[in-house]
PAKOLSE-883420 format. One record per atom (N, C-alpha, C, CB): residue number from 1; atom name; x, y, z. Coordinates in steps of 0.2 Angstrom, whole numbers, plus 5000, padded with zeros to 4 digits. Glycine has a CB too. Layout:
! residues N
     i   at      u      v      w
   NUM   CA      X      Y      Z
...
END
This chain:
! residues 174
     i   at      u      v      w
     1    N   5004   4994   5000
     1   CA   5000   5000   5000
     1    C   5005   5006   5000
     1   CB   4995   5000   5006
     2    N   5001   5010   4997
     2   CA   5009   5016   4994
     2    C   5003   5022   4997
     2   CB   5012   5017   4981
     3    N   5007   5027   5000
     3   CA   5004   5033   5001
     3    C   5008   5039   5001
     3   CB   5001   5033   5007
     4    N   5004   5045   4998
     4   CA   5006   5051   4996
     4    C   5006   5052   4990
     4   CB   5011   5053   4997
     5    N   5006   5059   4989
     5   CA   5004   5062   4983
     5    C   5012   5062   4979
     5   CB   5000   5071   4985
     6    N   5013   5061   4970
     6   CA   5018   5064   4970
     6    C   5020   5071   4970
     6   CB   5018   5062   4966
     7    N   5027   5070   4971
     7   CA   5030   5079   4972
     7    C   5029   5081   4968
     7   CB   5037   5081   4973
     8    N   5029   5088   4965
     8   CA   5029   5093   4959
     8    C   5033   5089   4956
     8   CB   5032   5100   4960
     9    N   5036   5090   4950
     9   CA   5042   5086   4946
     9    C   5046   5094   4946
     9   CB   5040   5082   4937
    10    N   5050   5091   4945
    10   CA   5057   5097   4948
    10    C   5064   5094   4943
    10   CB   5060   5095   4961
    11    N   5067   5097   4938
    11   CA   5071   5096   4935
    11    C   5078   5099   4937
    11   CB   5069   5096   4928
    12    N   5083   5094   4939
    12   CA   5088   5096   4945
    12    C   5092   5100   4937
    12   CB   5092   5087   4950
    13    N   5097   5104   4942
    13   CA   5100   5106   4938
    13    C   5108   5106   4939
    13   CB   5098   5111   4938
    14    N   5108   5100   4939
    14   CA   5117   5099   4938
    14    C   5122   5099   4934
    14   CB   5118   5095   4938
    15    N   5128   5102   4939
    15   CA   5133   5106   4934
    15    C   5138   5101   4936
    15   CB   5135   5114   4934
    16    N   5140   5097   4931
    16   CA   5148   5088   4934
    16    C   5153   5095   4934
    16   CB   5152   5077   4925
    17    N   5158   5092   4935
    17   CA   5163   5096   4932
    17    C   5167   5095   4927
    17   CB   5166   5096   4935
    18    N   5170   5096   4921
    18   CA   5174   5096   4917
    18    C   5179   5091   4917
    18   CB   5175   5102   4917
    19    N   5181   5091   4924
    19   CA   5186   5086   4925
    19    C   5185   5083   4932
    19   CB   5192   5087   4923
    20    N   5186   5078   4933
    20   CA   5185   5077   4940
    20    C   5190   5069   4941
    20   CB   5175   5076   4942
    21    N   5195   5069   4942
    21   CA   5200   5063   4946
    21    C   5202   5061   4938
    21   CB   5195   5054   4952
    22    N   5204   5067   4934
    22   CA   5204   5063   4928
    22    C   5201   5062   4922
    22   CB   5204   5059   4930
    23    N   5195   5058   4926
    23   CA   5186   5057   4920
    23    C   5186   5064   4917
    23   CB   5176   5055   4925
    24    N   5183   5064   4911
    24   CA   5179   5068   4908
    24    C   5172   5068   4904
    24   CB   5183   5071   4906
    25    N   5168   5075   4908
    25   CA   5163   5072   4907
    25    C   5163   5077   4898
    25   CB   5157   5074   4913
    26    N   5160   5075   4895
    26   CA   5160   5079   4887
    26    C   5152   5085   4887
    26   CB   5158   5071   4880
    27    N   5148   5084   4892
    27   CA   5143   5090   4892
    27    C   5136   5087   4891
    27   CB   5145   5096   4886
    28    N   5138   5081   4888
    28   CA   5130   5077   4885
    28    C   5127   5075   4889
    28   CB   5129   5071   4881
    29    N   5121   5075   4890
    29   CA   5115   5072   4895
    29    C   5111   5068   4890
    29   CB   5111   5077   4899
    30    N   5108   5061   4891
    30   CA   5103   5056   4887
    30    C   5098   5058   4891
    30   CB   5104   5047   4887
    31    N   5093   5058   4890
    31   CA   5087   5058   4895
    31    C   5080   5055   4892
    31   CB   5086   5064   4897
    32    N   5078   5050   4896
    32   CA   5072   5044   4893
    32    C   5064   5047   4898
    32   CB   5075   5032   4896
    33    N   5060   5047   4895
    33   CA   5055   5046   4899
    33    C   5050   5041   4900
    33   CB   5052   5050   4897
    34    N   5042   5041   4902
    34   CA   5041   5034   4902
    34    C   5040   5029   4898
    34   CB   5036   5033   4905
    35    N   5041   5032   4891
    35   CA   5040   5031   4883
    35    C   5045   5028   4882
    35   CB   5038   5037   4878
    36    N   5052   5029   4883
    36   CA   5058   5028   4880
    36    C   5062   5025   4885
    36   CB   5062   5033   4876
    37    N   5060   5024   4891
    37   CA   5065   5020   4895
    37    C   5066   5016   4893
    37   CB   5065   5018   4900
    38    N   5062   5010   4890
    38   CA   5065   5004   4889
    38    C   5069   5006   4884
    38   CB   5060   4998   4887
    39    N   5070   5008   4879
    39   CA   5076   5012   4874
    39    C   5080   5011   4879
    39   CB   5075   5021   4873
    40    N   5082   5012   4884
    40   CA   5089   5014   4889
    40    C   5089   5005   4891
    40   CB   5088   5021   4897
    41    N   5084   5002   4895
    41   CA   5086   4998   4901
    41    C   5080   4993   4897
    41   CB   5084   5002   4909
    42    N   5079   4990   4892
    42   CA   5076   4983   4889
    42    C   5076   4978   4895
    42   CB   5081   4980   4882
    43    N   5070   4977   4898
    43   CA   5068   4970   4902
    43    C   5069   4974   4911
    43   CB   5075   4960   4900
    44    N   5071   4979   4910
    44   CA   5071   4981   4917
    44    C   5066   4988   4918
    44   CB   5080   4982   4920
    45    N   5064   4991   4914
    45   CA   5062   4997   4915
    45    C   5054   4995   4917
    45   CB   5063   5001   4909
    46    N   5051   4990   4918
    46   CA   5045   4988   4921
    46    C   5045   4991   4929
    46   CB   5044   4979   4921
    47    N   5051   4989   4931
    47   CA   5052   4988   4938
    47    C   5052   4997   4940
    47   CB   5060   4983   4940
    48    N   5055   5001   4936
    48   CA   5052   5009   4939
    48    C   5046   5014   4935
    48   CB   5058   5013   4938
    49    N   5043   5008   4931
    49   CA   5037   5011   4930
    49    C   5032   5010   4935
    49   CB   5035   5009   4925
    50    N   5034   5004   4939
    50   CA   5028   5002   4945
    50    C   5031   5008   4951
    50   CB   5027   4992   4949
    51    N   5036   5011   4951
    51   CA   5036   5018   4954
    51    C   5034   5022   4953
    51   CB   5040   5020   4956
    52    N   5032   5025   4950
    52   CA   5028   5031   4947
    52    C   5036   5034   4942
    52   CB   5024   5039   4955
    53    N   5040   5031   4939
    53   CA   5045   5034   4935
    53    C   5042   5041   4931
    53   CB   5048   5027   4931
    54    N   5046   5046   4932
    54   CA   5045   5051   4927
    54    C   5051   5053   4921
    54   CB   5045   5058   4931
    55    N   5055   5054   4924
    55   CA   5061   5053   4920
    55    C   5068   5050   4920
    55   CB   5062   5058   4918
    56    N   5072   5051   4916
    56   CA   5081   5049   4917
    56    C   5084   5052   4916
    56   CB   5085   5043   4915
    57    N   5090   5054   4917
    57   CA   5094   5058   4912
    57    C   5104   5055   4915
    57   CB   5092   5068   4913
    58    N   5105   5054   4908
    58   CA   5112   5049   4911
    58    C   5118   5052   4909
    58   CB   5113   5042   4907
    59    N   5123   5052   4912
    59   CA   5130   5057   4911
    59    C   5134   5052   4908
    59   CB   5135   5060   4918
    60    N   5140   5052   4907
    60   CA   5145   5048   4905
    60    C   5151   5051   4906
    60   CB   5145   5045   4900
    61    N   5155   5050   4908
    61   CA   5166   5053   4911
    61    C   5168   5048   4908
    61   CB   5170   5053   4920
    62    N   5173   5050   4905
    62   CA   5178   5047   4902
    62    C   5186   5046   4903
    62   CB   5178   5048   4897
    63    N   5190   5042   4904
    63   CA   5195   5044   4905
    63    C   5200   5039   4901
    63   CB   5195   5043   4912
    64    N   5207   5040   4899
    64   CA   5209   5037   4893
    64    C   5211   5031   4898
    64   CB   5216   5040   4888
    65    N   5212   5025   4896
    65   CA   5214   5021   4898
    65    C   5209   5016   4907
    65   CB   5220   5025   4897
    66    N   5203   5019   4905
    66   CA   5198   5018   4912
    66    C   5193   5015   4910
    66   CB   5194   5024   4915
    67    N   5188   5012   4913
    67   CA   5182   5012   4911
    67    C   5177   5019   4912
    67   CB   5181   5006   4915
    68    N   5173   5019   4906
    68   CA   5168   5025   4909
    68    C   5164   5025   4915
    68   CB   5163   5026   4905
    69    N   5163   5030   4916
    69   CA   5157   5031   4925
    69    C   5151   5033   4920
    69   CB   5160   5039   4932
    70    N   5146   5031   4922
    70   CA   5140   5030   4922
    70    C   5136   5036   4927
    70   CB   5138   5022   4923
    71    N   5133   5039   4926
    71   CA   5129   5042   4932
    71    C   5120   5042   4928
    71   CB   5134   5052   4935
    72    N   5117   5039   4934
    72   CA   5109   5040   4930
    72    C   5107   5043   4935
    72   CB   5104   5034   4927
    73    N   5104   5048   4934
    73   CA   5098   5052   4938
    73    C   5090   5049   4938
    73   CB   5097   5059   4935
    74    N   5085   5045   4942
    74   CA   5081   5043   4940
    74    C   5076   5048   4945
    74   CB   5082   5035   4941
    75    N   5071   5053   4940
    75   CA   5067   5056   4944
    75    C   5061   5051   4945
    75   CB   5064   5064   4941
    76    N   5057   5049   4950
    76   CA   5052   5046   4953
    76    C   5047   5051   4953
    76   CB   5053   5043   4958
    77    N   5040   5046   4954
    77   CA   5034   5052   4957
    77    C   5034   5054   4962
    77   CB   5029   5050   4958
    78    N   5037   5052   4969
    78   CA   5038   5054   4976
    78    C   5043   5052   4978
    78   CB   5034   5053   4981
    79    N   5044   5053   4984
    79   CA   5053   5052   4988
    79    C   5050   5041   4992
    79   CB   5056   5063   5001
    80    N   5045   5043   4991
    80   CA   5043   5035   4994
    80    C   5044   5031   4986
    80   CB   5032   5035   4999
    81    N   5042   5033   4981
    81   CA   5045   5027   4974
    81    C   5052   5026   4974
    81   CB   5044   5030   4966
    82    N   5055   5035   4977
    82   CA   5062   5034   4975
    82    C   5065   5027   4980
    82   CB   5067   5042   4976
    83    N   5063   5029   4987
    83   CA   5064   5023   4994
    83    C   5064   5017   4989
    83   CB   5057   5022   5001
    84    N   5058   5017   4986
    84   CA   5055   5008   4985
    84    C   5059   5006   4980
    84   CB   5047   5005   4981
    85    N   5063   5010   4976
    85   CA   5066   5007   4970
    85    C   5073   5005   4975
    85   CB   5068   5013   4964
    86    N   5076   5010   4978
    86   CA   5082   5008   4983
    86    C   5083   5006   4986
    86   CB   5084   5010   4987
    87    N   5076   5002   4990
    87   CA   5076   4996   4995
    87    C   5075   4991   4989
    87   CB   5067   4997   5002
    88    N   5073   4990   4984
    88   CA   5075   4984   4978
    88    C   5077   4978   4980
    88   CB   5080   4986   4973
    89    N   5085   4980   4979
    89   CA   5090   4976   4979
    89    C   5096   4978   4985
    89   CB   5092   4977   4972
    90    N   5093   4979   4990
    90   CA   5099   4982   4994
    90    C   5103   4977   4998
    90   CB   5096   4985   4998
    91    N   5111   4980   4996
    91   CA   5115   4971   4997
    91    C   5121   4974   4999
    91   CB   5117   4965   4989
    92    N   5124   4979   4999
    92   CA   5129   4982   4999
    92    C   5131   4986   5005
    92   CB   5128   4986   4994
    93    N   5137   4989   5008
    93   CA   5137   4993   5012
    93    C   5136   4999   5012
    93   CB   5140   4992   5013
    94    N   5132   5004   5018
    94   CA   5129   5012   5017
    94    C   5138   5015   5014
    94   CB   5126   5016   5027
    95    N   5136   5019   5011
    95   CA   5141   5024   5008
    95    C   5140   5032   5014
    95   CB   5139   5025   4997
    96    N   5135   5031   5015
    96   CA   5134   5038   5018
    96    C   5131   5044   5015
    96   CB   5140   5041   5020
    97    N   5129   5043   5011
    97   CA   5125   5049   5004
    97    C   5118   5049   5003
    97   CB   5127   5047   4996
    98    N   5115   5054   5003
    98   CA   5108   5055   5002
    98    C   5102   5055   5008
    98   CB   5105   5051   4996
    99    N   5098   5050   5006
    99   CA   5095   5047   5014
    99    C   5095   5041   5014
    99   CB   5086   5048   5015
   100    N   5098   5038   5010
   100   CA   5101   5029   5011
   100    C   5105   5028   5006
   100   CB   5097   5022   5011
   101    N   5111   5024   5006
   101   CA   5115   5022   5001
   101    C   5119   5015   5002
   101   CB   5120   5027   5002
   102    N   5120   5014   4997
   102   CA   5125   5009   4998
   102    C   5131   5008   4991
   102   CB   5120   5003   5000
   103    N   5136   5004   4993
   103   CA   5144   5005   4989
   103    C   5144   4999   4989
   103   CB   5151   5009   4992
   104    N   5147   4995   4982
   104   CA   5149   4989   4981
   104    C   5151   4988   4975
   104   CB   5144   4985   4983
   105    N   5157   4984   4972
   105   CA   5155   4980   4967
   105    C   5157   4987   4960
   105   CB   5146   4977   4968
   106    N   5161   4993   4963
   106   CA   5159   4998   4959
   106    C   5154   5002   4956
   106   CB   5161   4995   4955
   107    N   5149   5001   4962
   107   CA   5143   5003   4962
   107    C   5139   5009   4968
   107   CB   5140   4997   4961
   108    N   5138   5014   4966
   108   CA   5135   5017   4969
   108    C   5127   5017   4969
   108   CB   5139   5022   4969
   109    N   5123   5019   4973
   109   CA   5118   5018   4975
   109    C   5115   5022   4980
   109   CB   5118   5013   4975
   110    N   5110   5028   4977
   110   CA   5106   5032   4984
   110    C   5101   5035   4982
   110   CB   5111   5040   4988
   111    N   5096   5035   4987
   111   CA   5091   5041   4986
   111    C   5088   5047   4989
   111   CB   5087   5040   4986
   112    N   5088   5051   4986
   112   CA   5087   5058   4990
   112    C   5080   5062   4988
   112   CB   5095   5065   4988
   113    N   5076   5063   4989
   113   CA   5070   5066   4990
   113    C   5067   5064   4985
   113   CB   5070   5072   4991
   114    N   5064   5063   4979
   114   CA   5060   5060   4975
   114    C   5064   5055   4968
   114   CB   5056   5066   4972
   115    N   5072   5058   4970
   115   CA   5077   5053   4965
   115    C   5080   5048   4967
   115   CB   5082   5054   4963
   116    N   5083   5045   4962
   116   CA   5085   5037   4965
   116    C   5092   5039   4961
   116   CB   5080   5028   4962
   117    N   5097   5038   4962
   117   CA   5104   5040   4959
   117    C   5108   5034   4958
   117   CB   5107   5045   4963
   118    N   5110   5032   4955
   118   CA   5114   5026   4953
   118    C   5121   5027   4950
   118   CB   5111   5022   4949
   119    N   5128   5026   4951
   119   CA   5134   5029   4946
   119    C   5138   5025   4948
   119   CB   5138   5037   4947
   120    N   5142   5022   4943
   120   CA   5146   5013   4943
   120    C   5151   5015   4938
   120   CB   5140   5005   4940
   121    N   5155   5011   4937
   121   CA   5161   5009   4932
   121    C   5163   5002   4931
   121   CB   5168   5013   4934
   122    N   5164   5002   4925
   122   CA   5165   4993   4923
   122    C   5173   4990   4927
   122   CB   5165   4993   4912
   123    N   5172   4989   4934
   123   CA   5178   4988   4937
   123    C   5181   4991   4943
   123   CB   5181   4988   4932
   124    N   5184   4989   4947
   124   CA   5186   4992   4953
   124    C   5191   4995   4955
   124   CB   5185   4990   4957
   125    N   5197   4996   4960
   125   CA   5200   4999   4961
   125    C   5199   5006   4967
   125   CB   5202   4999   4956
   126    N   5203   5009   4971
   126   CA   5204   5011   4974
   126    C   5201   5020   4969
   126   CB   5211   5009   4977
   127    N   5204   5021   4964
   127   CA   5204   5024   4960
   127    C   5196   5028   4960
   127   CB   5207   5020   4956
   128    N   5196   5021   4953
   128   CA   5189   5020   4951
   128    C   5183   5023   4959
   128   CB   5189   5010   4948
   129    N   5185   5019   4964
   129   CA   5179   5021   4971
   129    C   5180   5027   4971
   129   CB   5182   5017   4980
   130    N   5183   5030   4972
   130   CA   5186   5037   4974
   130    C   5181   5041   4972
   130   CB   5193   5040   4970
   131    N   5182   5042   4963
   131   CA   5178   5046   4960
   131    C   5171   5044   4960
   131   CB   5179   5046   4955
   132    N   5169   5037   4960
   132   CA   5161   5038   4960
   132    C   5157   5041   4967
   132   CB   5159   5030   4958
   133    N   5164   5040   4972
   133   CA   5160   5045   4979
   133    C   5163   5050   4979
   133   CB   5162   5042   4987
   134    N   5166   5054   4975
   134   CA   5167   5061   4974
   134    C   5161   5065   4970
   134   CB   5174   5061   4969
   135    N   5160   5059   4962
   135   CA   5154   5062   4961
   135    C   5146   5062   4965
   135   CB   5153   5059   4955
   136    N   5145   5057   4968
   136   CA   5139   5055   4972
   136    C   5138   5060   4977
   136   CB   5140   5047   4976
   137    N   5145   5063   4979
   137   CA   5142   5067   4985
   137    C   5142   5074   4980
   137   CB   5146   5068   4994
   138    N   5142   5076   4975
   138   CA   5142   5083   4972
   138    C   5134   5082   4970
   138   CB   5149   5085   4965
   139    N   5132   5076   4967
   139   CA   5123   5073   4965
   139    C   5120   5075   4968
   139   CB   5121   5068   4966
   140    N   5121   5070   4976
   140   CA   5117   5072   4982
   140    C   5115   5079   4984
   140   CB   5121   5070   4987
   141    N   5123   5084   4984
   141   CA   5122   5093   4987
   141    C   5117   5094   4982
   141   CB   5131   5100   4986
   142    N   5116   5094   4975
   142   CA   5113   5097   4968
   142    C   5107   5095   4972
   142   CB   5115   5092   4959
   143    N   5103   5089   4972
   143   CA   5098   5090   4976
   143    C   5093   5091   4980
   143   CB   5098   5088   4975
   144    N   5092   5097   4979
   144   CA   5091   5101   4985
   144    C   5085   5100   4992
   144   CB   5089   5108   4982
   145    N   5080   5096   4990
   145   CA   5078   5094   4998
   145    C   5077   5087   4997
   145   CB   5071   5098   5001
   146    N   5077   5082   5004
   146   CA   5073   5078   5005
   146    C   5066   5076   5005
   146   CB   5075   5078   5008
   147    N   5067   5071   5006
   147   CA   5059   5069   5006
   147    C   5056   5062   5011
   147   CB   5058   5067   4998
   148    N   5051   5061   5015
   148   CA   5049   5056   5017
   148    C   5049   5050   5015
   148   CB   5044   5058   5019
   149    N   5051   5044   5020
   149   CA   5050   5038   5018
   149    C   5046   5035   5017
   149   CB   5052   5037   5020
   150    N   5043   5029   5015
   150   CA   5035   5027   5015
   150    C   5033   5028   5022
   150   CB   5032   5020   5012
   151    N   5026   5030   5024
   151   CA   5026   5030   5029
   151    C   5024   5023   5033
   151   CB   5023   5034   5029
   152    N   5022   5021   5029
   152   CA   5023   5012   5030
   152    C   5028   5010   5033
   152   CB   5024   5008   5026
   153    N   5034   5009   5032
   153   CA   5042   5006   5037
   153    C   5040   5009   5043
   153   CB   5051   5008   5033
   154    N   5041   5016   5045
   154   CA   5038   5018   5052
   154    C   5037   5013   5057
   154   CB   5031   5022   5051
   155    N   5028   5008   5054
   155   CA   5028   5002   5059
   155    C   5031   5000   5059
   155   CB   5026   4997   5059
   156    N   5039   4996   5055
   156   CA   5040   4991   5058
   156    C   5045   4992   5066
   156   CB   5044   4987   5052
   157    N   5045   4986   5067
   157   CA   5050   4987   5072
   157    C   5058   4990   5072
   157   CB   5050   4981   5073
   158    N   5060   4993   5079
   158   CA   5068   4994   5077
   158    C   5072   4990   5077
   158   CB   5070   4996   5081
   159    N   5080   4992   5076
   159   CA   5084   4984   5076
   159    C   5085   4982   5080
   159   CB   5091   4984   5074
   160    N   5084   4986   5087
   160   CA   5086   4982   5093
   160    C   5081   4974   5092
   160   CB   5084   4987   5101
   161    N   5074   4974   5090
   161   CA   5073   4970   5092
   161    C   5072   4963   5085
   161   CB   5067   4972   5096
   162    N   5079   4966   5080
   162   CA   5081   4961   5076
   162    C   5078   4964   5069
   162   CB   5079   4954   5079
   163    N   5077   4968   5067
   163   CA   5077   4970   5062
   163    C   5081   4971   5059
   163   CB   5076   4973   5062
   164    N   5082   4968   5052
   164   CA   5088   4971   5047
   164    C   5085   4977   5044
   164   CB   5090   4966   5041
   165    N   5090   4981   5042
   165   CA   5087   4988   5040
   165    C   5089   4984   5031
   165   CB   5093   4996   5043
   166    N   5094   4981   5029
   166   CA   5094   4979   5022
   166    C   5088   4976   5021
   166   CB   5099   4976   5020
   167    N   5086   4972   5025
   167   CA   5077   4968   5022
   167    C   5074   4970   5020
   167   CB   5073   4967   5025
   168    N   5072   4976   5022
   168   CA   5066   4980   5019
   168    C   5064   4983   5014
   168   CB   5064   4983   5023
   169    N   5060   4980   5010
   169   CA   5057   4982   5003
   169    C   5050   4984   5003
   169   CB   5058   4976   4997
   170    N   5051   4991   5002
   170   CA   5044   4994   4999
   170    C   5040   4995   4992
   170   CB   5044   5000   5000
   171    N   5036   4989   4992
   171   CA   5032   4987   4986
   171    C   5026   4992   4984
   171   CB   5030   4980   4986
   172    N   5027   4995   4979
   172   CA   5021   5001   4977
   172    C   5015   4996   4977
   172   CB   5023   5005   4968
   173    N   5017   4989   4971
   173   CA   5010   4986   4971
   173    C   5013   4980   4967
   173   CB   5002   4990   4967
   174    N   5010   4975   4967
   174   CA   5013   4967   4963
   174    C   5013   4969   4957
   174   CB   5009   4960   4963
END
């Protein structure tokens, strides 16, 4: 059971930087709506349409001799779709960014008030980690407020009395 209204839609206005640990970004932004995500994400874009998905818009950095960084901005209908998409798949350790995060695998992962934000590189290293949490927290600041969780998780119980906080998945609807 999903409650609240969506938020205004709000098109963030982010400025990467030109260079950053290296990467460079070239200035382009892709951006899919509910019509052309599958365009981007074929067999997966089901799963943020049952969040009220609005739009995407994806960066890319480059660096000679790197793998590229990926960064996707996923605007949702409210900060409770952005949660549900975040609580998904949660497997990783908290990174510290947005209102939950988590780092793994070359993969960042957060959501901050009605977005879900996702920035990865095909491969790891000390390196490679650096920057994708360099970029993740310049995302996060861009995003200028928060937003409520569903208010559903509220019930559940705390950890003290054995709650896992990675368990929990908020399903809009089957």
């Amino acid at each position: 059971v999903a409650t609240g209204e969506p938020n205004e839609p709000m098109k963030l206005e982010i400025s990467f930087p030109v260079e950053i640990g290296g990467w460079n970004w070239d200035g382009k932004v892709k951006s899919f709506n509910p019509r052309t995500l599958f365009d981007y994400m074929d067999g997966a874009a089901e799963l943020y349409l049952a969040y009220r998905f609005q739009s995407l818009d994806v960066y890319q950095l480059e660096k000679s001799g790197q793998p590229p960084l990926t960064v996707e901005i996923f605007t949702m209908g409210s900060s409770a779709d952005a949660y549900g998409i975040f609580s998904f798949e949660r497997q990783d350790k908290d990174a510290g960014l947005g209102q939950g995060s988590e780092f793994g695998g070359g993969m960042l992962r957060f959501w901050k008030g009605q977005y879900f934000v996702s920035i990865y590189g095909e491969g790891e290293g000390p390196e490679l980690e650096s920057v994708i949490i360099r970029l993740g927290k310049e995302v996060a600041q861009a995003i200028p407020k928060s937003g409520p969780a569903p208010k559903l998780i509220t019930y559940l119980p705390d950890t003290q009395v054995g709650l896992i906080q990675k368990s929990i998945r908020y399903l809009r609807n089957h």
